[in-house]
Residue, then its C-alpha position, 0 to 999 in steps of 0.5 A: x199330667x202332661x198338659x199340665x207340664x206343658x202349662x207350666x214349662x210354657x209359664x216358666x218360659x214367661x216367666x224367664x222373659x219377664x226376668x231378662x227383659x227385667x235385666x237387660x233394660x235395668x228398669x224397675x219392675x213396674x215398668x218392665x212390666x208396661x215394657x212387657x204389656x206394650x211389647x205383647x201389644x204390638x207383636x199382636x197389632x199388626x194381626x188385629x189390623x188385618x183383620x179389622x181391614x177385612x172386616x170393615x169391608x165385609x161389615x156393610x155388605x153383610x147387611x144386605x143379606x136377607x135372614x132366609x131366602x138368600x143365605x146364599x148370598x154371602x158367598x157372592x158379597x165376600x167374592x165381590x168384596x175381594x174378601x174372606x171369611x178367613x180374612x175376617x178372623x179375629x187373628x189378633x185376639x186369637x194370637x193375643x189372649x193366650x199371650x196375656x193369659x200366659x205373661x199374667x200367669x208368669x207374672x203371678x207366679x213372679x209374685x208369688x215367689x217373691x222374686x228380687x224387687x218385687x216387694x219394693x220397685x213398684x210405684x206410688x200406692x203400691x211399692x209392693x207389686x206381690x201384694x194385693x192393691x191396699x186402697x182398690x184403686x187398680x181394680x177399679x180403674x180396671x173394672x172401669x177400663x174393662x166396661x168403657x172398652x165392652x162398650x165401645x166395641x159393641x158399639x162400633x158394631x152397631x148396624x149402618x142406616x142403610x135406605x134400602x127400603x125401594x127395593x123390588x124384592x121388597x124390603x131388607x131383612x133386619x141386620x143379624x146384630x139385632x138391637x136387643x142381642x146386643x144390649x143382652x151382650x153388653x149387660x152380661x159382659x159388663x155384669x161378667x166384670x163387676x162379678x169378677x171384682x172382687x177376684x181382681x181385687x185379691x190378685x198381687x198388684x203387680x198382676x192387676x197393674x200389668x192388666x191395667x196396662x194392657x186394657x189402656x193399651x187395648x182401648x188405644x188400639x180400638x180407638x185406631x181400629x175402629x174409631x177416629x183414629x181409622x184414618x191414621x192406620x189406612x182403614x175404611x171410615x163408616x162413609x166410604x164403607x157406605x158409599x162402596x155398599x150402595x154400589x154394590x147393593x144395587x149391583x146384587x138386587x139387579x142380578x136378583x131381579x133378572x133372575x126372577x124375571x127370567x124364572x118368571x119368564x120361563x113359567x108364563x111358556x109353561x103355563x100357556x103350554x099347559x092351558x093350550x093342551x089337555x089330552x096327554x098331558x104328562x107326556x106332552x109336558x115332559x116332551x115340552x120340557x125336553x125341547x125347551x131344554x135343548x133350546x136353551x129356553x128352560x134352566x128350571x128343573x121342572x116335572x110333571x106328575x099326576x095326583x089325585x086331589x083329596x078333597x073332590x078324588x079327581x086327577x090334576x097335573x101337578x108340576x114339580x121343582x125336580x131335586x138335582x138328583x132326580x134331573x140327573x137320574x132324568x136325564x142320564x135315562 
């Protein structure tokens, strides 16, 4: 019960807004309620722009991890990117949905009661804003709004042609959007709104109006955020976000490169150790592995070991990668 009243004491706050906004501009109810749409919009924008901001910068980079191998190197690209993953968290979505969700809640609620002017200041086709749409016109548009937006977000997320092919490492795994997640998402969430058409169609006008609104609003933003309108609102178009990825590619790859060239490195002085002595061979190796520690000549956390091959029963040396717990307990001993 107490969630519940929560619920409606925040829907009738909404509710009071829509009233004094009404008030106070002396509009007709059909344009208090795009006044309302607009409003909601732009106290949510400048969230969605920060968001998006960051992201644009992470996006190319994110292309350059591989699926596996070096999960780790996320962390690295959102250092050197100067982002987040906090940066990059929907907060405009995250603030506005709630927000929409409430003012459509508070303007049903208005139409339900009947509230003065409600059943004559709407516009055109549909005086009656407490009423369904008679013609089905706002639903359509709607639903229609609501598909072009689905598709146009999904795809403005598609992966960048990155030539990345020459690389030591060898090639780089294929992006996480994979093509085929993102053709299920469309087909179920554009499925989702023709599902809900019918529901839509059922609502009071002046509820499927405020949404109309609301989706024509939303596709102008996504048009600023991550459309031709990026140069208007100071964000990344996909050329610049490119030639930063490539800088920063060749970047990662190279201190990758050396890593390995150094591991390798490290291995080759085992490897001529081990073939130039037999006799003892554990002991001589974990004396080899000391020293070449405190010379600062080995970083790996190497060990040997004696096992017994199972196939001809005889004993080999067996060299091991430590875990960091059992080099700590090593070299605390």
């Amino acid at each position: 019960m107490g969630d519940q009243g929560k619920e409606l004491r925040l829907i009738a706050m909404a509710k009071s807004g829509w009233v004094w906004l009404h008030e106070k501009t002396g509009l007709p109810w059909w344009s208090t309620l795009v006044a309302g749409a607009v409003v909601i919009r732009a106290a949510t924008f400048p969230l969605c722009l920060y968001g998006q901001y960051h992201a644009d910068k992470l996006i190319v980079h994110q292309e350059q991890q591989y699926r596996r191998t070096f999960r780790r190197l996320r962390q690295e690209l959102l250092k050197r990117s100067s982002s987040s993953s906090l940066k990059v968290v929907p907060y405009g979505k995250l603030v506005h949905i709630p927000l929409f969700i409430t003012a459509a809640a508070s303007v049903r609620r208005l139409a339900f009661q009947r509230y003065p002017g409600f059943e004559s200041e709407g516009i055109s086709w549909f005086k009656d804003l407490a009423a369904p749409d008679p013609w089905y016109i706002l639903p359509i548009v709607n639903s229609a709004i609501l598909i072009a937006n689905t598709e146009n977000s999904l795809k403005a997320n598609e992966k960048p042609s990155l030539n990345s092919s020459k690389r030591s490492l060898g090639d780089l795994a294929n992006s996480l959007r994979d093509p085929q997640i993102v053709d299920w998402m469309k087909i179920i969430l554009q499925g989702m709104t023709i599902l809900v058409f019918p529901l839509i169609s059922h609502l009071p006008s002046g509820v499927v109006f405020f949404w109309t609104v609301n989706s024509l609003l939303n596709a102008l933003q996504q048009t600023l955020l991550i459309g031709k309108g990026k140069r208007y609102v100071g964000l990344y178009n996909r050329t610049e976000l490119l030639a930063q990825s490539k800088g920063l590619a060749d970047s990662l790859f190279h201190d990758i490169n050396t890593s390995v060239e150094d591991a390798r490195l490290q291995l080759s002085r085992i490897q001529k150790f081990v073939m130039e002595y037999s006799k003892e061979p554990v002991r001589m190796f974990q004396e080899f592995l000391l020293n070449e520690r405190r010379s600062k000549r080995l970083s790996l956390p190497l060990s040997a070991e004696i096992r017994k091959d199972e196939t001809t029963g005889k004993d080999y040396v067996a060299i091991v990668m430590a875990s960091p717990d059992e080099e700590d307990s090593s070299s605390k001993a």
